[in-house]
C-alpha positions as CSV (number, residue, x, y, z in Angstrom):
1,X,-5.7,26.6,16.1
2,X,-2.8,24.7,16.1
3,X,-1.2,23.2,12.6
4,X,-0.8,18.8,13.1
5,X,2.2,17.8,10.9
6,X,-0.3,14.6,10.0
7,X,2.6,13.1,8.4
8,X,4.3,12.8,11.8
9,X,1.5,11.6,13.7
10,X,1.7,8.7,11.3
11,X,5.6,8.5,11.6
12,X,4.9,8.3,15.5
13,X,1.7,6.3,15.5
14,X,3.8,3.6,13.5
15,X,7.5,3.9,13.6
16,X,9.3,2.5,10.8
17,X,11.8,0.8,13.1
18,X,9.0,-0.8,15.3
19,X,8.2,-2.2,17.1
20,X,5.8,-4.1,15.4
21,X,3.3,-6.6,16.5
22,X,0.0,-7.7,14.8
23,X,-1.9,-4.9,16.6
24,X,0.3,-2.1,14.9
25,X,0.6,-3.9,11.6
26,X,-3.8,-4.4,11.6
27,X,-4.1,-0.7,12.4
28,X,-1.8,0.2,9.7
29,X,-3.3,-1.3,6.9
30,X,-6.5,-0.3,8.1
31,X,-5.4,3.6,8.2
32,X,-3.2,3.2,4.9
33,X,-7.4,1.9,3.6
34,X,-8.7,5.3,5.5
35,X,-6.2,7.7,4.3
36,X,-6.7,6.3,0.8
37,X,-10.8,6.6,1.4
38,X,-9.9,10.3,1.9
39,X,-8.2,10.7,-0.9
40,X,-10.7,9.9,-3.0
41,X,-13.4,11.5,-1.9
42,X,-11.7,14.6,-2.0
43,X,-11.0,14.3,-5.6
44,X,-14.6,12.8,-6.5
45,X,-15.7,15.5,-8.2
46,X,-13.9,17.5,-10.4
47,X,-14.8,20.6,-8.7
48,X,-13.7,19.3,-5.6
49,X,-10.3,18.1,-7.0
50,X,-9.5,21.1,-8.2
51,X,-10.5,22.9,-5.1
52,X,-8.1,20.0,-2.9
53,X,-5.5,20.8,-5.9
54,X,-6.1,24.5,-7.2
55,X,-2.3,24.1,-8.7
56,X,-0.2,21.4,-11.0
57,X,2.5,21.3,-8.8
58,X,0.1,20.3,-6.0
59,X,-0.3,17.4,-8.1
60,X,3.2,16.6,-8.9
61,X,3.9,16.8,-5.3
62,X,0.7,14.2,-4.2
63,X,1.5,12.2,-7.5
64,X,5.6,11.9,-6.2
65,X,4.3,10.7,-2.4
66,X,2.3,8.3,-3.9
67,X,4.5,7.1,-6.3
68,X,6.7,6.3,-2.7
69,X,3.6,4.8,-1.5
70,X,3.1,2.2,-4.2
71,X,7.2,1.6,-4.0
72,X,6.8,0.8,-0.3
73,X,3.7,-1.5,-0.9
74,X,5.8,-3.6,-3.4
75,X,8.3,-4.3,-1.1
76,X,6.2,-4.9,1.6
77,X,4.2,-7.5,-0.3
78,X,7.2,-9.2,-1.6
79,X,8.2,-9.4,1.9
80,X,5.0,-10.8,3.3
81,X,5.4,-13.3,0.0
82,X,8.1,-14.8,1.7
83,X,6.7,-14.8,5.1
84,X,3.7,-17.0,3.4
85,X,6.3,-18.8,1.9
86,X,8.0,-20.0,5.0
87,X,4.7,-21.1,6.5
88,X,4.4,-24.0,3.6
89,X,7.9,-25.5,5.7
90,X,6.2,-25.4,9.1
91,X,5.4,-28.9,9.9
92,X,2.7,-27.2,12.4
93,X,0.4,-25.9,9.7
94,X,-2.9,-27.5,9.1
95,X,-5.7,-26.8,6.6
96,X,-8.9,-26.3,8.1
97,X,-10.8,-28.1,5.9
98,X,-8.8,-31.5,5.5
99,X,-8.1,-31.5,9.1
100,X,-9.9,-34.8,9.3
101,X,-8.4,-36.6,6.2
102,X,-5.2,-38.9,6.1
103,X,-2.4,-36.1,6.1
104,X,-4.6,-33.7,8.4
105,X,-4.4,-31.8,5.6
106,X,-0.6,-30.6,5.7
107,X,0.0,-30.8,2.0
108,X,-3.0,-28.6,1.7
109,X,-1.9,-26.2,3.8
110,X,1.4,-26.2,2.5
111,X,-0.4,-26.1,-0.7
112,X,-2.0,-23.1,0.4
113,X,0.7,-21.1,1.7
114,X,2.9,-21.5,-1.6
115,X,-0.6,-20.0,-3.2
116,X,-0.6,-17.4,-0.9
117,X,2.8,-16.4,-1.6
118,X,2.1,-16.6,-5.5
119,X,-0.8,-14.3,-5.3
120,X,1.2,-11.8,-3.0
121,X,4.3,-12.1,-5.5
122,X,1.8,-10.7,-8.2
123,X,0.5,-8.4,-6.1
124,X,4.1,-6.9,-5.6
125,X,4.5,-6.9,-9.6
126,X,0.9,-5.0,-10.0
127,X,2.6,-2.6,-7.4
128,X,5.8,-2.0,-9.0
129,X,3.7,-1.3,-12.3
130,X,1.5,1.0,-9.8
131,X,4.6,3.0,-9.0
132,X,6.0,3.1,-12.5
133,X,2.9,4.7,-14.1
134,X,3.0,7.2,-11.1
135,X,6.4,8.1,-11.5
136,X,5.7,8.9,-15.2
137,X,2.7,10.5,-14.4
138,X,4.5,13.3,-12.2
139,X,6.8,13.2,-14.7
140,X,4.6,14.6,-17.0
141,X,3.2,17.4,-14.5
142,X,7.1,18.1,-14.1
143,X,7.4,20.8,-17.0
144,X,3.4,22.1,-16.0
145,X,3.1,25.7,-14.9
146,X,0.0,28.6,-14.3
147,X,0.9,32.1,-15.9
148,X,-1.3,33.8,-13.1
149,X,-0.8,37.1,-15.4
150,X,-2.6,35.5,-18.5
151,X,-5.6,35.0,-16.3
């Protein structure tokens, strides 16, 4: 059987460098939701955890790539704050639901897109807290070892 280096399947299903359209960016979040799935059903169970993670260092090692992860979420959702953020400038942007007023609703849409870019601002900051407890997680595994000959 040949051995798939899944990480580069990712790295060429999505290229950091792009290019990017809505397509790509919809199919990445949905498999960043898939691969997360799989991780936790494989740790579910204790018994299965330990049979996905027989060592501490395999734990260190998951712990330190998702530590990465949660880094690379805040600064993508700080990002897409300030994408909301320039929608509540764009004298094209409508609310759906006040179409019909005075306004056609642009100061609710603006409205809108500023809260949007609040929410995804605190998203960022629950992110960057993600990634700091994960960091000192693995930092704790760090000095961790089995003594296979006391066993």
């Amino acid at each position: 059987m040949i051995e798939v280096d899944r990480v580069q399947v990712v790295q060429e299903m999505w290229p950091s460098i792009g290019p990017h359209d809505v397509r790509s960016l919809s199919a990445a979040a949905a498999a960043t939701r898939e691969i997360l799935r799989t991780l936790a059903h494989a740790t579910v169970v204790r018994a299965d955890a330990l049979k996905a993670l027989p060592y501490v260092v395999d734990g260190y090692t998951m712990l330190g790539g998702l530590a990465e992860a949660a880094s690379s979420e805040r600064q993508f959702l700080q990002q897409l704050a300030d994408w909301a953020e320039h929608f509540a400038d764009d004298p094209t942007l409508r609310h759906t639901e006040h179409r019909d007023q005075p306004g056609e609703g642009i100061a609710q849409a603006q409205q809108s897109a500023l809260e949007t870019a609040e929410d995804l601002r605190e998203a960022a900051g629950h992110a960057e807290a993600l990634m700091r407890a994960l960091q000192r997680a693995q930092a704790h595994t760090s000095p961790l070892y089995h003594d296979d000959e006391k066993a």
